[in-house]
C-alpha positions as CSV (number, residue, x, y, z in Angstrom):
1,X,-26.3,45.7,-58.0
2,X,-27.0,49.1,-57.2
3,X,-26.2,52.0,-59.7
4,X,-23.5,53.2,-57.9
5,X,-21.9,50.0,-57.4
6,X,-22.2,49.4,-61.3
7,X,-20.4,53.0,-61.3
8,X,-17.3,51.5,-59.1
9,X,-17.6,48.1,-61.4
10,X,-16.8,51.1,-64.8
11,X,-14.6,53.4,-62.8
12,X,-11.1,51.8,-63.4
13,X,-12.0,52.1,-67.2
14,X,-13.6,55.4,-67.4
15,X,-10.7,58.2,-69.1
16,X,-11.2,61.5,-69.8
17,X,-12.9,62.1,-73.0
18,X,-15.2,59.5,-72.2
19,X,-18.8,60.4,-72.8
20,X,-21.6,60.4,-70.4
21,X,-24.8,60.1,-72.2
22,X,-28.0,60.6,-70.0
23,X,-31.6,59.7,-70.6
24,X,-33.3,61.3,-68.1
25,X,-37.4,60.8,-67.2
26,X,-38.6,64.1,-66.4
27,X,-41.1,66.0,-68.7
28,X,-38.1,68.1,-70.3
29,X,-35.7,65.6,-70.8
30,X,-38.5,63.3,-72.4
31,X,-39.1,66.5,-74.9
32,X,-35.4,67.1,-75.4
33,X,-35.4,63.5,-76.7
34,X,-38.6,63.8,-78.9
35,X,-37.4,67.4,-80.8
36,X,-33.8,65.4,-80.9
37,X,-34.6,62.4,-82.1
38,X,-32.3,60.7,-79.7
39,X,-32.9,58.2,-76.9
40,X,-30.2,60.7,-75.0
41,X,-31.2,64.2,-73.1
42,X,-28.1,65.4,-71.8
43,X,-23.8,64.9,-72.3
44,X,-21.2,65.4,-70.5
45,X,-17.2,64.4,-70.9
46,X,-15.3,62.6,-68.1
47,X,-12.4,64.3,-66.9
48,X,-9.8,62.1,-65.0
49,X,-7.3,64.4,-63.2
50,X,-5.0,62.1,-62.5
51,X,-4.1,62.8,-66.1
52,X,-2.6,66.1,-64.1
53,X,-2.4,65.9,-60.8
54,X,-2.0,62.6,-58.6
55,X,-5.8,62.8,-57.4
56,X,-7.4,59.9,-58.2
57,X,-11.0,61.6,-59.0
58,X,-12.8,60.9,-62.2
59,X,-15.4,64.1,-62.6
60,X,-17.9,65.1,-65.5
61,X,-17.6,68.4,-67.2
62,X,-20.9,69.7,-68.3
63,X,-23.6,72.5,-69.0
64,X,-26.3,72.4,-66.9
65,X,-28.7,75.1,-65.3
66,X,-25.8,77.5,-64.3
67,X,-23.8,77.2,-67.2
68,X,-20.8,74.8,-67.2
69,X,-20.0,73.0,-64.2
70,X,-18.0,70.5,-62.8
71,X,-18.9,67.3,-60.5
72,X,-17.7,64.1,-59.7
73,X,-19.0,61.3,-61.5
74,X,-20.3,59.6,-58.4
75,X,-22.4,62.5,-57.0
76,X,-23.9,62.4,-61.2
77,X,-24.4,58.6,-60.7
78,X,-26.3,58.7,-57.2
79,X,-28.8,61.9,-57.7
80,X,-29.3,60.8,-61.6
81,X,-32.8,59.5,-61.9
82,X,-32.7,57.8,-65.3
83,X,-29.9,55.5,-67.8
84,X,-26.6,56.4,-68.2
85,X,-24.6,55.2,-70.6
86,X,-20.5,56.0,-71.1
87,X,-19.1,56.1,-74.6
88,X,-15.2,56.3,-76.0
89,X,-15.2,57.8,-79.3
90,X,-11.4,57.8,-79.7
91,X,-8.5,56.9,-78.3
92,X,-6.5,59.7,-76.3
93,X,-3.3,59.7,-75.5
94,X,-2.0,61.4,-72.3
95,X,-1.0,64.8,-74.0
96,X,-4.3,65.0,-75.5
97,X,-5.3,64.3,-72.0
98,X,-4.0,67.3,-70.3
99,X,-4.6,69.3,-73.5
100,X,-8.5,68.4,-73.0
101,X,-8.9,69.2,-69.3
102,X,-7.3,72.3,-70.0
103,X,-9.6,73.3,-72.6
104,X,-12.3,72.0,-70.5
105,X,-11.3,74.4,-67.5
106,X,-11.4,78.1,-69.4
107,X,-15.2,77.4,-70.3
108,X,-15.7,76.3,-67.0
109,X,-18.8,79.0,-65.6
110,X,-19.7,80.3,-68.9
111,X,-23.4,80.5,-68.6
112,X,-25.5,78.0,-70.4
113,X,-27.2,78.6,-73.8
114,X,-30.6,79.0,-73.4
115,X,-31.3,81.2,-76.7
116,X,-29.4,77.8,-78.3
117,X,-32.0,75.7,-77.2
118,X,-35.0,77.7,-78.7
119,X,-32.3,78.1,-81.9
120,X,-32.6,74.1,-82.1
121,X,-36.4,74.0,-81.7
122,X,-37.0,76.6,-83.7
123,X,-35.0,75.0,-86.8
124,X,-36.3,71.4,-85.5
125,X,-40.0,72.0,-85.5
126,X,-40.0,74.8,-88.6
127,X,-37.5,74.2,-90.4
128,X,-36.1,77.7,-90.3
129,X,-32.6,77.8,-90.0
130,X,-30.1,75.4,-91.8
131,X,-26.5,75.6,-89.7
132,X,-23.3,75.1,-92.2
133,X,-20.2,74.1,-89.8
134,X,-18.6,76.6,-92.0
135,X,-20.3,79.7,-91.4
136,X,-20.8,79.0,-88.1
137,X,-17.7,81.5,-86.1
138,X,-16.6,79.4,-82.9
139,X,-18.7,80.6,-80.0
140,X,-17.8,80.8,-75.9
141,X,-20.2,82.9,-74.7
142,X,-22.7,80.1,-73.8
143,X,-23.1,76.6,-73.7
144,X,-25.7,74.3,-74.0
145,X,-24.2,70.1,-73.1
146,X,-23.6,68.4,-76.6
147,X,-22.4,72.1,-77.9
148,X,-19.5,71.9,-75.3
149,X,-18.6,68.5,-75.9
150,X,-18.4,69.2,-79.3
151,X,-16.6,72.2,-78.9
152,X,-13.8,71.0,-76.6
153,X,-13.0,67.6,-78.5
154,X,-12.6,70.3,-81.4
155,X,-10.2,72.2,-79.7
156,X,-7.7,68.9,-79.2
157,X,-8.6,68.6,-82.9
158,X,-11.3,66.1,-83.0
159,X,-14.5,66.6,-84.6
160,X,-17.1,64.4,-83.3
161,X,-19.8,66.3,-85.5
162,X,-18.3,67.0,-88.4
163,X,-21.3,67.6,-90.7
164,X,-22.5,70.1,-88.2
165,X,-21.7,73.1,-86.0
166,X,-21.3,73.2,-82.5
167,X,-24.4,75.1,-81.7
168,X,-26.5,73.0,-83.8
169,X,-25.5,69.4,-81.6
170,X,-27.7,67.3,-80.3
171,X,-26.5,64.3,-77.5
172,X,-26.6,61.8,-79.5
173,X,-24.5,63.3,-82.4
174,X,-21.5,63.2,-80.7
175,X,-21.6,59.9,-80.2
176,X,-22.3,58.5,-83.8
177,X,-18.8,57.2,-84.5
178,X,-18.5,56.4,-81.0
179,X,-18.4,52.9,-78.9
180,X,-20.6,52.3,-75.6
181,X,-18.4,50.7,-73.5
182,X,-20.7,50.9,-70.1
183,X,-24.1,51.0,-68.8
184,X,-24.2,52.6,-65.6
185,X,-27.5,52.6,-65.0
C-alpha cells in the first residue's frame, strides 16, 4: 500500500487537533532530531473544516519556511519524504472545534521563528537559558511548528506542554500525553 493510500485508509478518523508528527531524512531534520532528542522533526495540527463549513477537506496547519501555512493533508502526505505519524492528545468536541480553527486562522502568515530555533540550540547545547512557562509573555510575532501547536491548543485552553513555554517546544513534547492513533507512512 502506497503512502497515500494509507492516508485515505486514516482520513475518515483524522479530526482537527489531531497531530501530524514528521520524521523527516534530510540533513536538518536529522539535526533537529539529535539537539531535540526526539525521533520527530516537525508538527503540525489537522484542521477539518467541515467542523465549519460543509467542505469535506482535512488540511494541516503549520510553520514552515514562510511562516505559517496552510495545506491539505494529502499534498503533506505525497511530497513528504520520511514517517508520519498522527497523534490525538484529547478529545475535542465540536465548539472546541471551530474555536481551534479559528485560533489557528489569525496566526496564519506570521513569519516563522528563526531567532527561536538558534534560542533552542543555544539553551540545548550550552545550557544558557532556562525558559519558566511563567515568565514567558505569550508571543505572535513568529512561529517556529511545535511553538504554534502549543500555542493554539492553549488558546482553547489545553496545555500540551505544561512544564514549558511555547517557545521552548520541541515536536515531540506535545505529544507526551498523547495517543498515536496512525502511521501514515
Amino acid at each position: 500500500m502506497n503512502k497515500l493510500e494509507k492516508y485515505f485508509e486514516a482520513r475518515p478518523f483524522i479530526k482537527t487537533g489531531d497531530l501530524l508528527l514528521y520524521s523527516g531524512k534530510s540533513l536538518i531534520s536529522e539535526g533537529i532530531k539529535l539537539v531535540t532528542d526526539s525521533e520527530y522533526s516537525h508538527i503540525e495540527m489537522v484542521l477539518d473544516f467541515k467542523d465549519v463549513f460543509v467542505l469535506d477537506r482535512k488540511f494541516t496547519i503549520g510553520a514552515l519556511n514562510r511562516g505559517i501555512e496552510i495545506h491539505s493533508i494529502s499534498s503533506r502526505v505525497k511530497n513528504y519524504e520520511g514517517k508520519i505519524d498522527v497523534y490525538r492528545c484529547t478529545k475535542i468536541e465540536k465548539a472546541e472545534s471551530i474555536r481551534l480553527i479559528r485560533e489557528a486562522l489569525k496566526i496564519l502568515d506570521t513569519p516563522y521563528g528563526y531567532d527561536n530555533i538558534k534560542d533552542i540550540v543555544v539553551d540545548k547545547l550550552f545550557k544558557k537559558k532556562k525558559y519558566n512557562p511563567d515568565d514567558s509573555p505569550e508571543q505572535t510575532e513568529k512561529f517556529i511548528c511545535s511553538e504554534a501547536v502549543s500555542y493554539l491548543y492553549r488558546k482553547i485552553g489545553i496545555d500540551l506542554c505544561p512544564e514549558k513555554a511555547d517557545e521552548a517546544t520541541y515536536p515531540g513534547d506535545c505529544i507526551k500525553n498523547c495517543t498515536k492513533i496512525f502511521n501514515i507512512l
